[in-house]
C-alpha positions as CSV (number, residue, x, y, z in Angstrom):
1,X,115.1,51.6,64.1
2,X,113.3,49.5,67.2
3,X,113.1,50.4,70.6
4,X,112.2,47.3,72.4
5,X,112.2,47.2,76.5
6,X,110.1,45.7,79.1
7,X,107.1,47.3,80.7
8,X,104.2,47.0,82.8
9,X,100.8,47.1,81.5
10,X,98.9,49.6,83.4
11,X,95.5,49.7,81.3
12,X,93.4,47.4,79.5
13,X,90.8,48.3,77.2
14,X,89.4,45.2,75.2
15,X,92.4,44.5,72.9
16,X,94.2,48.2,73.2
17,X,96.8,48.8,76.3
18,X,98.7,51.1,77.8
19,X,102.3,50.7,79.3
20,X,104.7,51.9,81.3
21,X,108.3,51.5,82.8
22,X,107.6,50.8,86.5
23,X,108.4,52.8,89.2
24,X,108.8,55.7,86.0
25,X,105.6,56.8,84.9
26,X,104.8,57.5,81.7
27,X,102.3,55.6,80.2
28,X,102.6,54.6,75.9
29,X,99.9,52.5,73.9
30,X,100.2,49.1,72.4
31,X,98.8,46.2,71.2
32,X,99.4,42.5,70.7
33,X,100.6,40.5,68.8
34,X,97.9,38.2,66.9
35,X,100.0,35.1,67.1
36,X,99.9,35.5,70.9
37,X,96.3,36.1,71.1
38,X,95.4,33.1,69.8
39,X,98.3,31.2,72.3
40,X,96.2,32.4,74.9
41,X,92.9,31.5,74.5
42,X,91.7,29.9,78.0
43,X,91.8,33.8,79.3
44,X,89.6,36.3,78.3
45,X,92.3,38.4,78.4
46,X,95.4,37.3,77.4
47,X,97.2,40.3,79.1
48,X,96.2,41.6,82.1
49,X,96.9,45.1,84.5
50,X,100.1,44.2,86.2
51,X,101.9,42.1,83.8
52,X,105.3,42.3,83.1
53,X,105.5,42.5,79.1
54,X,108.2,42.4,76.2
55,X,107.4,45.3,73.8
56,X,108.9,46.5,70.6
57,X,108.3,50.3,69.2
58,X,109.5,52.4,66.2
59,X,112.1,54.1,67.7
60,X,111.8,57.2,65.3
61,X,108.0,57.8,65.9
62,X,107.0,58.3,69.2
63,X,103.6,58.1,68.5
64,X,103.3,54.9,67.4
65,X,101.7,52.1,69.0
66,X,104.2,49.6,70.4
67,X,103.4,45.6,70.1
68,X,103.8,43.6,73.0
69,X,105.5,40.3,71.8
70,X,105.8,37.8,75.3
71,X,104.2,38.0,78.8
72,X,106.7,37.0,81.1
73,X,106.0,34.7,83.8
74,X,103.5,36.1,86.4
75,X,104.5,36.0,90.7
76,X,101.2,36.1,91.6
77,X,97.5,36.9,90.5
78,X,93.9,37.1,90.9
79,X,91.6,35.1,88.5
80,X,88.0,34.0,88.3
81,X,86.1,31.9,86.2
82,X,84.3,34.1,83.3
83,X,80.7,34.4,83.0
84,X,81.2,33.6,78.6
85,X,81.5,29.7,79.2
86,X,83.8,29.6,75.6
87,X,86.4,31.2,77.8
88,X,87.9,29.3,80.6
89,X,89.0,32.1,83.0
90,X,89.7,35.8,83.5
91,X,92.8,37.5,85.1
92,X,91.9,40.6,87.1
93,X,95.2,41.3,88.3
94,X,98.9,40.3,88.1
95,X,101.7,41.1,90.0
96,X,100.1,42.6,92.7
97,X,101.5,43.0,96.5
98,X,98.3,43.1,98.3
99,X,94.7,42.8,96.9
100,X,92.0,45.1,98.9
101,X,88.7,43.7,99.0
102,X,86.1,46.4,98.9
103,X,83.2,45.4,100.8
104,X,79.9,47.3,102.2
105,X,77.4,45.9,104.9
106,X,74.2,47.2,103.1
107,X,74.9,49.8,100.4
108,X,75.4,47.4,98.7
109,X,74.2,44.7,101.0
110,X,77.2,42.3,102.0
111,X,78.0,39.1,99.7
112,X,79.4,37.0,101.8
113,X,80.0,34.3,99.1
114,X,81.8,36.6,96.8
115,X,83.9,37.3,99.8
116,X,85.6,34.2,100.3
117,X,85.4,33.2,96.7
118,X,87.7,35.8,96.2
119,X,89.5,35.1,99.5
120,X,90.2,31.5,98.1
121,X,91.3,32.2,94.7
122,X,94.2,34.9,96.5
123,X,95.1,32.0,99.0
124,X,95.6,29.7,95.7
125,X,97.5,32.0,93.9
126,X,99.6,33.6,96.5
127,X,98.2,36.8,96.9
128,X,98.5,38.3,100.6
129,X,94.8,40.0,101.0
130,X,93.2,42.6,102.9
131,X,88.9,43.4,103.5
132,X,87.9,46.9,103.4
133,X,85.0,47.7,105.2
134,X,84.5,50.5,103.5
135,X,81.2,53.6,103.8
136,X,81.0,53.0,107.8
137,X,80.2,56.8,108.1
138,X,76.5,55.1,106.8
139,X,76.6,52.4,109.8
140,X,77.6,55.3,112.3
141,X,74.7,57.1,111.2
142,X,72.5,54.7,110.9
143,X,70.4,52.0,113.5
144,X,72.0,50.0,116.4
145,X,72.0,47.5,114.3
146,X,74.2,48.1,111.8
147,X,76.9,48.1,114.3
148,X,76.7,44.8,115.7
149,X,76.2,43.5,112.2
150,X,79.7,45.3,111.7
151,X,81.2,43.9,114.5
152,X,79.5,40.3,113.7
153,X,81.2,40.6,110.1
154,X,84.7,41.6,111.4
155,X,85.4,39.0,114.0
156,X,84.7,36.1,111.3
157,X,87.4,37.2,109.4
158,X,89.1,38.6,111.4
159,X,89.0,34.7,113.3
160,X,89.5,33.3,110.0
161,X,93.1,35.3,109.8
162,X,92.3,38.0,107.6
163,X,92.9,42.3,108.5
164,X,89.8,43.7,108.6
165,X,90.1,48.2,108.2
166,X,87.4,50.4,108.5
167,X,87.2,53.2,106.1
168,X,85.2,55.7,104.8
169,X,86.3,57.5,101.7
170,X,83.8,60.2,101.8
171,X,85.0,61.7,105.5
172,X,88.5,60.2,104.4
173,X,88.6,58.0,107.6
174,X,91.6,55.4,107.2
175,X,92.5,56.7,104.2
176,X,95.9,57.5,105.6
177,X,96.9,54.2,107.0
178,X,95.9,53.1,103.7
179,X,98.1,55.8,101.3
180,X,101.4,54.6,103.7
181,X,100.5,51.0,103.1
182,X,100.2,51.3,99.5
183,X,103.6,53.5,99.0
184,X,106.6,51.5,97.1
185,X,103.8,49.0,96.0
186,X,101.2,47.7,93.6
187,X,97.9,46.6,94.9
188,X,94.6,45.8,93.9
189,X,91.1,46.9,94.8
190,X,88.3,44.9,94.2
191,X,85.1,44.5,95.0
192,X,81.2,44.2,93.6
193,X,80.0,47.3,91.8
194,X,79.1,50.2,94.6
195,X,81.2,49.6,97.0
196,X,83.5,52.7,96.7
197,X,86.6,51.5,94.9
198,X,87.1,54.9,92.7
199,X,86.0,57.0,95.7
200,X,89.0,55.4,97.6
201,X,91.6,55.9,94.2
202,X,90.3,59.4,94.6
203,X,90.3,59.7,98.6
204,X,94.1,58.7,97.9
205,X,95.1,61.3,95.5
206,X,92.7,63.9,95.0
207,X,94.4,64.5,91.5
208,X,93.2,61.4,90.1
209,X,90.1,61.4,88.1
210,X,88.5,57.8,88.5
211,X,85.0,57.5,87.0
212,X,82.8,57.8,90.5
213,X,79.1,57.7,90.4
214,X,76.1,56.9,92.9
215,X,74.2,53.7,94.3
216,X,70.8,53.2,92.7
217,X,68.6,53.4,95.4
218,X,65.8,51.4,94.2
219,X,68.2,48.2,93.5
220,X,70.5,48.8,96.0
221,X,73.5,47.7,94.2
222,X,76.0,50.0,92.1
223,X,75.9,51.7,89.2
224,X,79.1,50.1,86.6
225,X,81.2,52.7,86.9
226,X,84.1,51.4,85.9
227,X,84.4,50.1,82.7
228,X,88.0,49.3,82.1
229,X,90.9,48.0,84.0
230,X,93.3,50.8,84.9
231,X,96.3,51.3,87.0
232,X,96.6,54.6,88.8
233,X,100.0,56.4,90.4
234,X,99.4,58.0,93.7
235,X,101.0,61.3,93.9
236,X,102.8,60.0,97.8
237,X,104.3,56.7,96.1
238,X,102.9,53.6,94.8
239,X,100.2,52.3,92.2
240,X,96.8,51.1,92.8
241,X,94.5,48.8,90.1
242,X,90.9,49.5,89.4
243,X,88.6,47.4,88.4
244,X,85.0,47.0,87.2
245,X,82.8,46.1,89.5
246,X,82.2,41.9,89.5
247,X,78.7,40.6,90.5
248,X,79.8,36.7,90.4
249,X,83.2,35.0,91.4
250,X,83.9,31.4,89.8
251,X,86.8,29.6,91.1
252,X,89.4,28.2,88.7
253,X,90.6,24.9,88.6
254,X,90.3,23.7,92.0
255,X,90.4,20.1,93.1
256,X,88.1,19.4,96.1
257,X,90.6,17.4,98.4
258,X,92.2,20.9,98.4
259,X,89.5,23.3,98.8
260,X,90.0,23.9,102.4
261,X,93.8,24.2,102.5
262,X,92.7,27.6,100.9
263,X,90.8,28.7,103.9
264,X,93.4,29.5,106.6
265,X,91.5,28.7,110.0
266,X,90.8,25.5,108.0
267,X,95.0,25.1,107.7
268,X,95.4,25.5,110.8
269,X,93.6,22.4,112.8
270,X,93.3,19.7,110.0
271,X,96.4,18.2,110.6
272,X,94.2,17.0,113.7
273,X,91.6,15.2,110.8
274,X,91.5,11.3,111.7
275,X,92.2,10.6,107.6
276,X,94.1,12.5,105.2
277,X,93.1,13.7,102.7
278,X,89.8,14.4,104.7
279,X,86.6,16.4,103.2
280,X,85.5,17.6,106.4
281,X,82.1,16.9,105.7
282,X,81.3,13.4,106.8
283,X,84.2,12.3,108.2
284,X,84.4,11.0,111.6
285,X,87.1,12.7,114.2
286,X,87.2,15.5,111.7
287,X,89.4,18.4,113.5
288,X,88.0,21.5,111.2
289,X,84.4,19.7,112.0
290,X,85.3,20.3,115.8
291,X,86.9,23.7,115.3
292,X,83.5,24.6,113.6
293,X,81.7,23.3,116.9
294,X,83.7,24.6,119.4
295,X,83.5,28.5,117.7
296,X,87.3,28.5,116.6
297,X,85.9,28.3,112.7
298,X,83.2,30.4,112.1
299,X,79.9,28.5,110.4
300,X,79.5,31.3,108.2
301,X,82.7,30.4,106.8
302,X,82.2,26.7,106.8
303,X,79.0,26.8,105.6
304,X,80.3,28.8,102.4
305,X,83.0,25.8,102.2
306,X,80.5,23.1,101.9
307,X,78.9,25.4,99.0
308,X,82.0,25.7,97.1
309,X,82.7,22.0,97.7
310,X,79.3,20.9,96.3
311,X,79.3,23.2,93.2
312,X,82.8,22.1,92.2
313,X,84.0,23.7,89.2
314,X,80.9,25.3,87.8
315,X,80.6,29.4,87.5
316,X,78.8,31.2,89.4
């Protein structure tokens, strides 16, 4: 007899998953079907963590592997162009109520471009996000400097529209604010390889056993810790996504005249733009142009719009 259901897929490991019956937890493996492989072949990964999925299981052996047979329609998601150019994109989330950028000023230095690639694919795909500054027991302890470069970073964003929390997993600082803000929901954390993510899983639930491991010192970037994608129940309510560490961030399918609709502060004045649709580049009585000269947009930020806008489609 078959036992078919719906389910979330709360670990991916190549082609092999894990599922379970959200809010219940109790995670089962399966595997898809090869007919819907092949239907999905612009995505690395044809199912992702946070998809809603149509399964069917022997019902009499409870230790088979169940086959997922449709993905239903995703809410929302976070995607990036993949670094294997046969492959036209790869889904690191679905499904999601909040993505949490991991960042870190120097340990690993800051990358601001990453930043609001990322930023810009969760505005296109309706993802509400949040930055992380994330190891600021370091900046406390180390030069002047490192605080006005933390203070520098938050107000861009924080100009641009965008929550900016401090946190530092190791003395637990924000973690709490963090644990209530996850309860009842699914998020995401993300971020380049180092910056912390699995010390924050564990920070949140000191049951969980997330792979954790060092920054190499001589390179100054992290170690790949995290090898798979894996969603993670937190012991005071709510689920939270790891993910490996990613070095570049592509942006998929994006037409240039709407680029900067995907940068809030951008959003906001260019109804003020002499012509529509307007590149804010060359453009004369350009409003974000103005905003960007008057201090309301930040040149950091407009400066990494301009590189977006010249590199178009091509993975980075």
């Amino acid at each position: 007899m078959e036992r078919k259901g719906t389910a979330t897929v709360v670990k991916s490991a190549g082609t092999h998953y894990l599922l379970s019956e959200l809010p219940v937890w109790n995670p089962f493996r399966a595997e898809i079907r090869g007919k819907l492989r092949l239907e999905t072949q612009t995505e690395t990964n044809p199912v992702a963590v946070g998809d809603l999925v149509e399964y069917a299981a022997d019902a009499g052996n409870f230790g088979s592997v169940a086959l997922i047979s449709k993905i239903l329609p995703r809410r929302n998601c976070v995607i990036r162009k993949s670094a294997n150019l046969s492959y036209e994109s790869h889904v690191i989330a679905a499904n999601v109520d909040a993505a949490y950028l991991v960042v870190t000023l120097y340990y690993p230095e800051i990358k601001p471009e990453f930043v609001d690639r990322f930023l810009v694919s969760c505005e296109a795909y309706g993802v509400p996000a949040i930055i992380l500054l994330n190891k600021n027991d370091l900046i406390d302890e180390g030069p002047a400097q490192l605080g006005t470069d933390r203070e520098a970073f938050e107000s861009i964003y924080r100009r641009a529209g965008y929550r900016v929390e401090e946190l530092s997993a190791i003395e637990g600082r924000g973690i709490a604010k963090l644990r209530r803000e996850i309860r009842g929901r699914v998020v995401l954390l993300s971020g380049i390889s180092g910056v912390g993510k699995s010390s924050i899983v564990k920070a949140l639930d000191p049951k969980l056993e997330p792979k954790v491991n060092e920054i190499s010192s001589y390179y100054r970037q992290g170690k790949h810790t995290t090898s798979m994608y894996e969603m993670y129940p937190v012991s005071t309510g709510g689920f939270v996504i790891d993910t490996p560490g990613v070095r570049g961030f592509g942006l998929v399918n994006f037409k240039p005249e709407e680029l900067s609709t995907y940068f809030p502060e951008m959003l906001e004045v260019m109804d003020g733009c002499r012509f529509k649709p307007c590149t804010h580049t060359h453009e004369p009585d350009c409003a974000v142009k103005a905003a960007v000269g008057d201090g309301r947009i930040s040149v950091e930020r407009y400066n990494s719009y301009l590189g977006m806008l010249d590199e178009g489609s091509k993975y980075r």
